[in-house]
KOLLUM-492744 format. One record per residue: residue number from 1; x, y, z of N, C-alpha, C in turn. Coordinates in Angstrom, 2 decimals, always signed. Layout:
% KOLLUM-492744
(NUM; (X; Y; Z); (X; Y; Z); (X; Y; Z)) ...
//
This chain:
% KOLLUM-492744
(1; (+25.63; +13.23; -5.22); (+24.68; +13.00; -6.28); (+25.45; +12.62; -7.55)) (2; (+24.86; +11.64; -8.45); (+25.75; +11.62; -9.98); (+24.34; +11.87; -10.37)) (3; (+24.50; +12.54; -11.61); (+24.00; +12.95; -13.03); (+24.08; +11.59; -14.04)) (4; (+23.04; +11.59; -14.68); (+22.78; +10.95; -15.74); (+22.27; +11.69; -17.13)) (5; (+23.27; +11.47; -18.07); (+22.49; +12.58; -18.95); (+22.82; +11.58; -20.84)) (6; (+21.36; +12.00; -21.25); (+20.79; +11.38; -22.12); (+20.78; +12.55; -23.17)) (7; (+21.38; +12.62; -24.62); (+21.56; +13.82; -25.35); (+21.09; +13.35; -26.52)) (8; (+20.29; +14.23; -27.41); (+19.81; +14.41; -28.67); (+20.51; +15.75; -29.62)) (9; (+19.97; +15.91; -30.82); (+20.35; +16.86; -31.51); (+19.13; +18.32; -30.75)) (10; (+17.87; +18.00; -30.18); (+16.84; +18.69; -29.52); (+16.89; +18.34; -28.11)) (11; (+17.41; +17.91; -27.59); (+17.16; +17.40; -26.18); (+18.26; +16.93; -25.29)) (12; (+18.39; +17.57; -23.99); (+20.01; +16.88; -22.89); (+18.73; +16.83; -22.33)) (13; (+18.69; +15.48; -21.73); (+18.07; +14.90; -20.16); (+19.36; +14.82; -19.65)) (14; (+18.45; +15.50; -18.30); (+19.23; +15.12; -17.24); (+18.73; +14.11; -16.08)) (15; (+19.42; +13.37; -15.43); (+18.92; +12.46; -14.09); (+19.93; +12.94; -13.06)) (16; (+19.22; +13.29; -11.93); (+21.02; +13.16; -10.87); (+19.86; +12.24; -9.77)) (17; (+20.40; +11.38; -9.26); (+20.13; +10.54; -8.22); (+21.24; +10.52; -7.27)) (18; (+20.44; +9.79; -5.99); (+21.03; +10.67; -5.08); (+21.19; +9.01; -4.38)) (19; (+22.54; +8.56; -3.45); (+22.59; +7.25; -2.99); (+21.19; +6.10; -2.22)) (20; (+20.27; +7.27; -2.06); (+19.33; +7.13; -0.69); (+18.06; +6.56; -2.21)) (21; (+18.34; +6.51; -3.33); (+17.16; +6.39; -4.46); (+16.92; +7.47; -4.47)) (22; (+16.15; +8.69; -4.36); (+15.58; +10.10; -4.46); (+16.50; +10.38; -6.09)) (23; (+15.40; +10.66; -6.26); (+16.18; +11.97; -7.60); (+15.27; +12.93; -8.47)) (24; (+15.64; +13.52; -9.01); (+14.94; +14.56; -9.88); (+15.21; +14.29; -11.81)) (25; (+14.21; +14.92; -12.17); (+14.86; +15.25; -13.83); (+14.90; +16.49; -14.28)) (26; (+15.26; +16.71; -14.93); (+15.23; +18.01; -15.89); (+15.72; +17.91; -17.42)) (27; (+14.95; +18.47; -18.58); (+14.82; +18.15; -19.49); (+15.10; +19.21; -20.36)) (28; (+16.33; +19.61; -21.08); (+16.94; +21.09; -21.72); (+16.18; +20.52; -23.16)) (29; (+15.56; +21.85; -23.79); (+15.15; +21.13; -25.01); (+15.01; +22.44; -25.88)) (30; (+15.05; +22.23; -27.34); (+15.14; +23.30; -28.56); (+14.43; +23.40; -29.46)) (31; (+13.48; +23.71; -30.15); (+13.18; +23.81; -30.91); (+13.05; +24.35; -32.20)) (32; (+14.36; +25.26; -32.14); (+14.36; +25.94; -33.04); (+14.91; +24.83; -34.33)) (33; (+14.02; +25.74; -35.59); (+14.53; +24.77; -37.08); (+16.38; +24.53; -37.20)) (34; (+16.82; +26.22; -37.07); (+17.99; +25.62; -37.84); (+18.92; +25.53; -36.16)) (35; (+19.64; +24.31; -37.02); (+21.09; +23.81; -36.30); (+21.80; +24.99; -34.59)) (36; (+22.47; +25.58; -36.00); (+23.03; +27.09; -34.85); (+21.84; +27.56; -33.68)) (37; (+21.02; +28.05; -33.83); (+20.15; +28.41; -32.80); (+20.14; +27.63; -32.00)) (38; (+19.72; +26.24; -32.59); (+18.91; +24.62; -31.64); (+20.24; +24.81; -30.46)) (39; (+21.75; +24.24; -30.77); (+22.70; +24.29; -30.37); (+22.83; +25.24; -29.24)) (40; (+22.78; +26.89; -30.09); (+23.35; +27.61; -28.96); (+22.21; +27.95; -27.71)) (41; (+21.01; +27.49; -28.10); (+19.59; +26.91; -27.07); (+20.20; +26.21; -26.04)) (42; (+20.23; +24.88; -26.69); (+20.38; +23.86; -25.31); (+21.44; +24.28; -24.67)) (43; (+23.30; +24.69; -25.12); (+24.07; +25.06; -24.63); (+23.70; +25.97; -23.52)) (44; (+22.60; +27.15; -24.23); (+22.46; +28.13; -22.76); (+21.67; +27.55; -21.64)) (45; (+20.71; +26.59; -21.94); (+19.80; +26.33; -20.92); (+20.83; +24.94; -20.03)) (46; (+21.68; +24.13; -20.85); (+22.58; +22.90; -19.63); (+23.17; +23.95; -18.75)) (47; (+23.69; +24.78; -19.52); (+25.10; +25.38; -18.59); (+24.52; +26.29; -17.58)) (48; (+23.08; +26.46; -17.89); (+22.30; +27.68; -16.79); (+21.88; +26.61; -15.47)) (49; (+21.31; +25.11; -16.24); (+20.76; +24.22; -15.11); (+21.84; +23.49; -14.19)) (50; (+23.29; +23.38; -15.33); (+24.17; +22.43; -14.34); (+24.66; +23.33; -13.56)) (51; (+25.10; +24.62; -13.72); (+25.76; +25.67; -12.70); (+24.97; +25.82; -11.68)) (52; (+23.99; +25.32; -11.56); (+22.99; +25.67; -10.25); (+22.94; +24.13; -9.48)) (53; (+24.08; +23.59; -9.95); (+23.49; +21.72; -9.37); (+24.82; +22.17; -8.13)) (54; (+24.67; +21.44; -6.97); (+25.25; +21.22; -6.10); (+25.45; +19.64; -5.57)) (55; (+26.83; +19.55; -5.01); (+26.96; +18.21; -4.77); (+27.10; +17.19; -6.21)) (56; (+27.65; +17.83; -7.27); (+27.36; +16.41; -8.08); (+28.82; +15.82; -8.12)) (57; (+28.90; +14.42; -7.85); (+30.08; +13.84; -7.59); (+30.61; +13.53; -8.91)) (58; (+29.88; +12.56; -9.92); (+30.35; +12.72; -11.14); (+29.44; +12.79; -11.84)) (59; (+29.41; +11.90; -12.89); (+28.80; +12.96; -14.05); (+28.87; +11.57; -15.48)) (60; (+27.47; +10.54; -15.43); (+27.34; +9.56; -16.35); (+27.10; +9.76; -18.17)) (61; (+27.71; +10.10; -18.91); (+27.09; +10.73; -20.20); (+26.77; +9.57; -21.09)) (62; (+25.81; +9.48; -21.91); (+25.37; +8.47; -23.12); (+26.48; +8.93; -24.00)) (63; (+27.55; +8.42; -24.48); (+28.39; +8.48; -25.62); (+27.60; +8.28; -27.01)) (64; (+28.01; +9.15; -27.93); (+27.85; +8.92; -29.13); (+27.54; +8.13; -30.14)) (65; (+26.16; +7.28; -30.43); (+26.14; +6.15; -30.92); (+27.14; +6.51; -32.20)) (66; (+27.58; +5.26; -32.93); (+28.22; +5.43; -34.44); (+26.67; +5.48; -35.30)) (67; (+26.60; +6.46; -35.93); (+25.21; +6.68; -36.86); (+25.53; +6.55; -38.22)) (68; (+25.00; +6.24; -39.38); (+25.67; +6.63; -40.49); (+25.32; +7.69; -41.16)) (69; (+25.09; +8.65; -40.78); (+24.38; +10.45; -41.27); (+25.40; +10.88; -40.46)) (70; (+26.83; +11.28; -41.46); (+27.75; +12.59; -40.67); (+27.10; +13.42; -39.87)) (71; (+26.38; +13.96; -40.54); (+25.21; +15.30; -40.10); (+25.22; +15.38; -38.45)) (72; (+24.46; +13.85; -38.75); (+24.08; +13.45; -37.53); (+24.87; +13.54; -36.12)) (73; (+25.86; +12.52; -36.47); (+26.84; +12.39; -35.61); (+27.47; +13.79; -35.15)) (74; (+28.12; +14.09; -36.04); (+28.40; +15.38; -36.03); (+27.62; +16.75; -34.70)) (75; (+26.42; +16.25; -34.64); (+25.86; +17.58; -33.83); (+25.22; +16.86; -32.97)) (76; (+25.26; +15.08; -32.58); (+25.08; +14.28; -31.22); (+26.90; +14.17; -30.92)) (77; (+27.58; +14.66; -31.68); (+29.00; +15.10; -30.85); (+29.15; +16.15; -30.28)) (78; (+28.65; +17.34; -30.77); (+28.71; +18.52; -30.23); (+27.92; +18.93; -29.03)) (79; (+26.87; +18.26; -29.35); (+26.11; +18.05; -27.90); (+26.45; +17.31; -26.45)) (80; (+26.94; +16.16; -27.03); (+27.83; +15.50; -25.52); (+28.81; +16.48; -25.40)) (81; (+29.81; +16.49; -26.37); (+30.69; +17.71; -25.95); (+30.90; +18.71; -25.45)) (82; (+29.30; +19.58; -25.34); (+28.82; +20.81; -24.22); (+28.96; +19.82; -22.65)) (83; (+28.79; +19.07; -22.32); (+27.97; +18.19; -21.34); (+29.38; +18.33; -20.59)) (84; (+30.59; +17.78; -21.43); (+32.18; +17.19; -20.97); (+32.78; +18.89; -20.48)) (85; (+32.50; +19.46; -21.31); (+33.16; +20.43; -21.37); (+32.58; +21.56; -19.89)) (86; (+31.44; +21.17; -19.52); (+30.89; +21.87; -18.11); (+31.25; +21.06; -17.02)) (87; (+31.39; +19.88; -17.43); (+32.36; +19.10; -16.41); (+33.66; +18.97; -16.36)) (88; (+34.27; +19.87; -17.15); (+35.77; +19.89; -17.00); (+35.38; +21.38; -16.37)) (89; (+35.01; +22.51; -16.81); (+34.84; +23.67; -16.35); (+34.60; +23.90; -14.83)) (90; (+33.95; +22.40; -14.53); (+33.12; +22.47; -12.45); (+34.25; +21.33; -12.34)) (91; (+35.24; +20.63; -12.48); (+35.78; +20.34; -12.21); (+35.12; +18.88; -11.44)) (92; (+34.29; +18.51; -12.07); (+33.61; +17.23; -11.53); (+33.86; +16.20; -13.05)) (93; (+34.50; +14.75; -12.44); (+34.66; +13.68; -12.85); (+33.79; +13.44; -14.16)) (94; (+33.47; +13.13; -15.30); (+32.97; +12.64; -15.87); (+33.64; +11.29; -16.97)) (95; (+32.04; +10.53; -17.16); (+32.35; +9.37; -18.19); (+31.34; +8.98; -19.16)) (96; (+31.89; +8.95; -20.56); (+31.13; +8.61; -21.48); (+30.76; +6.89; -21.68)) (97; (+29.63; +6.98; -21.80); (+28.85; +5.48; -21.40); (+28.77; +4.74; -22.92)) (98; (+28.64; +3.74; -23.46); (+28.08; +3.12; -24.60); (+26.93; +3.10; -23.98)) (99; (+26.01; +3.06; -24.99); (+24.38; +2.72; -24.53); (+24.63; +1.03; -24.83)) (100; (+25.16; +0.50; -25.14); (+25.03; -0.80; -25.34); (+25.43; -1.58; -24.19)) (101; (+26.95; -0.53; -23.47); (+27.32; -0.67; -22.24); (+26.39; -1.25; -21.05)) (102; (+25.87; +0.24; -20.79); (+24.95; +0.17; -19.67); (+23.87; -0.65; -19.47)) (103; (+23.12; -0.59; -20.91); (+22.49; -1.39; -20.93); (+22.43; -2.96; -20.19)) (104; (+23.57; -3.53; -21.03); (+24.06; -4.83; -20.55); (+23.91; -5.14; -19.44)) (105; (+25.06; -3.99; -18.52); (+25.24; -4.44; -17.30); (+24.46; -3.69; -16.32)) (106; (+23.65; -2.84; -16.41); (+22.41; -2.35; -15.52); (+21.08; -3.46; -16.13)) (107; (+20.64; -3.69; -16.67); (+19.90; -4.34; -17.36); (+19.86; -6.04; -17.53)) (108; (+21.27; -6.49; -18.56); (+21.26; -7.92; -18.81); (+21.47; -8.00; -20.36)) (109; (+20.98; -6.80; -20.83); (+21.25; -7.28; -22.56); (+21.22; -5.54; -23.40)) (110; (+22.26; -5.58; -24.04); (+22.89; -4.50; -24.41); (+22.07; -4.11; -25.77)) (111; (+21.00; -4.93; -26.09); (+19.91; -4.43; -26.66); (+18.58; -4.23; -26.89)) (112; (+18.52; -3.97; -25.53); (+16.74; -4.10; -24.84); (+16.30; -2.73; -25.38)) (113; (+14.95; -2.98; -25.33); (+13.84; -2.18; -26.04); (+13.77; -1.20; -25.28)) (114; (+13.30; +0.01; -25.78); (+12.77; +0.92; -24.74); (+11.73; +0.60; -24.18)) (115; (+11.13; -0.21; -23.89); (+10.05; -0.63; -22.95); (+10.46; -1.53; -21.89)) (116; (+11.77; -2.38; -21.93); (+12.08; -3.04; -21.22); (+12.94; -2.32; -20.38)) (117; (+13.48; -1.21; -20.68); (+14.39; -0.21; -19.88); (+12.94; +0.77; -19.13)) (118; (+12.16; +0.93; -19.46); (+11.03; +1.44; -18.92); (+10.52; +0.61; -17.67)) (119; (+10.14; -0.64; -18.27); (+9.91; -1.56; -17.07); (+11.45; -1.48; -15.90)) (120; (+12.08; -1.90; -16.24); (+13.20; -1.53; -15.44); (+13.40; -0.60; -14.85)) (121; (+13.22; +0.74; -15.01); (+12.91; +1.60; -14.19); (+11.74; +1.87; -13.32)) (122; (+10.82; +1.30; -14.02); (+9.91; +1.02; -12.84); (+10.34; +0.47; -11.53)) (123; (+10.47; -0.28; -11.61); (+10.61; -1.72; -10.61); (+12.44; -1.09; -9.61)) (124; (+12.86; -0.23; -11.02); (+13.84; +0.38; -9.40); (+12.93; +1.80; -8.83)) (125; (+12.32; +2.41; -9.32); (+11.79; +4.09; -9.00); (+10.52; +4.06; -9.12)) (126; (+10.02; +3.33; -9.07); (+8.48; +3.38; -9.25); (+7.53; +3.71; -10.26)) (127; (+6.25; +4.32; -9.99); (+5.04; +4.71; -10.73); (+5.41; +5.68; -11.45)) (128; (+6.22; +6.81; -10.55); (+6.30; +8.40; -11.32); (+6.90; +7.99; -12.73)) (129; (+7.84; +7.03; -13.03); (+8.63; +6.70; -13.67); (+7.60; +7.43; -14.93)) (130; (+6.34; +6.46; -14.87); (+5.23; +6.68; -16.17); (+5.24; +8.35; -16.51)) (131; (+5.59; +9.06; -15.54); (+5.34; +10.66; -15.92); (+6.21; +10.99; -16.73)) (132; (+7.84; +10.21; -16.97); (+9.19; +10.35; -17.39); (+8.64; +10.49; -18.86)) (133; (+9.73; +11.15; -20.03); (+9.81; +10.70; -21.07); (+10.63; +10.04; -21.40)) (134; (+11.35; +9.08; -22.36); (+11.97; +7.93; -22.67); (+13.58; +8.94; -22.47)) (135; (+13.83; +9.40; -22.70); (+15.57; +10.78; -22.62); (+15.42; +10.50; -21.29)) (136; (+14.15; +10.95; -20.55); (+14.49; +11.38; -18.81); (+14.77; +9.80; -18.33)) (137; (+13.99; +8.73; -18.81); (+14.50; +7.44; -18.32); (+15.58; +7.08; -18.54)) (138; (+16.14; +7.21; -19.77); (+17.38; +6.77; -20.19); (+18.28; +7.48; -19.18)) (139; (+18.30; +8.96; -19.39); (+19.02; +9.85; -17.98); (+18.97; +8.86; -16.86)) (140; (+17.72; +8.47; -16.33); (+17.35; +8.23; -14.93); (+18.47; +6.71; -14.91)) (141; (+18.33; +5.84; -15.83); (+19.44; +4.81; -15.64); (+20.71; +5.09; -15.93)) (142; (+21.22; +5.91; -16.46); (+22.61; +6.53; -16.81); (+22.82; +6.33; -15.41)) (143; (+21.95; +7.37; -14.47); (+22.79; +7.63; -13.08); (+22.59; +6.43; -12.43)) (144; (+21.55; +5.63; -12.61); (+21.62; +4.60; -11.44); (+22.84; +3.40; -12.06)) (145; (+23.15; +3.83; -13.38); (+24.76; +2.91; -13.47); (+25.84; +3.28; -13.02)) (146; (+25.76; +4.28; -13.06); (+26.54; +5.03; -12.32); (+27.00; +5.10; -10.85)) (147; (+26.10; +5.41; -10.35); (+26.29; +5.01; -9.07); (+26.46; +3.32; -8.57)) (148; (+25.58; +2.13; -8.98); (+26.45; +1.19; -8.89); (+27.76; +0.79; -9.55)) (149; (+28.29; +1.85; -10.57); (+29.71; +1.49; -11.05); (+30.53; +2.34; -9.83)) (150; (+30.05; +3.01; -9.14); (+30.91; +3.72; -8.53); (+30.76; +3.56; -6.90)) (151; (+29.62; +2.88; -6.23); (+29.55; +2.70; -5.52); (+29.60; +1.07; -4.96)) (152; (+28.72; +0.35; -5.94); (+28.73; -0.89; -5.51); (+29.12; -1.91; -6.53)) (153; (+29.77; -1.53; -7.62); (+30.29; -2.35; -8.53); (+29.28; -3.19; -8.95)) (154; (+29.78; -3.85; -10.24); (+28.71; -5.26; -10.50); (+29.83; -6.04; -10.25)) (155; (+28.39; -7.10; -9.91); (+29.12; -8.67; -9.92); (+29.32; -9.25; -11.19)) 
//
């Protein structure tokens, strides 16, 4: 299985897909106001959901857009950084993605809309897709780049 995972300052999606198409989501999320809590939230709930994953071969992460709010950046770093850091801990492979990356080359253009990455997931996973929220899709193509970067390369 690879993981696909889509991170906010409130939110880690996860995707793991599986070679056969099949996959699941799961969606760690926080709500608390301040910072510290939100943080040590999602931290407890990834590290409770990924320790229970079996079989994951590697491990696709959305890298850090450049934002211009330190703030910002700052705690969408700390958040991928929980993600790396449970994959160095399980000892499974991981790689940080550009979203502009994947885009491109799962897609065609490294700055498609979220509706066109929506449609796109349709048309690989179907209807349920519509049940997804836009994190769990983004997740859901993380892994399916993933797995063709790792299984069947692009042309």
């Amino acid at each position: 299985m690879i993981l696909g995972i889509d991170c906010s300052s409130k939110v880690i999606a996860i995707a793991g897909i599986y070679k056969d198409g099949n996959f699941f989501t799961k969606v760690c999320t926080s709500t608390k106001k301040d910072w510290r809590s939100r943080y040590e939230n999602l931290f407890k709930e990834f590290n409770e959901v990924f320790n229970n994953l079996t079989d994951v071969q590697a491990v696709f992460i959305e890298d850090v857009p450049f934002v211009q709010n330190r703030q910002s950046f700052a705690k969408l770093l700390r958040i991928v950084s929980v993600c790396e850091q449970s994959c160095i801990k399980n000892n499974i492979p991981y790689f940080a993605v550009n979203n502009k990356t994947w885009k491109a080359q799962l897609i065609g253009d490294g700055n498609v809309s979220k509706e066109s990455i929506k449609n796109f997931a349709l048309l690989s996973f179907g209807d349920i897709v519509n049940s997804l929220t836009g994190d769990e899709i983004d997740a859901l193509c993380l892994g399916r780049f993933g797995l063709l970067h790792l299984y069947q390369k692009f042309s």
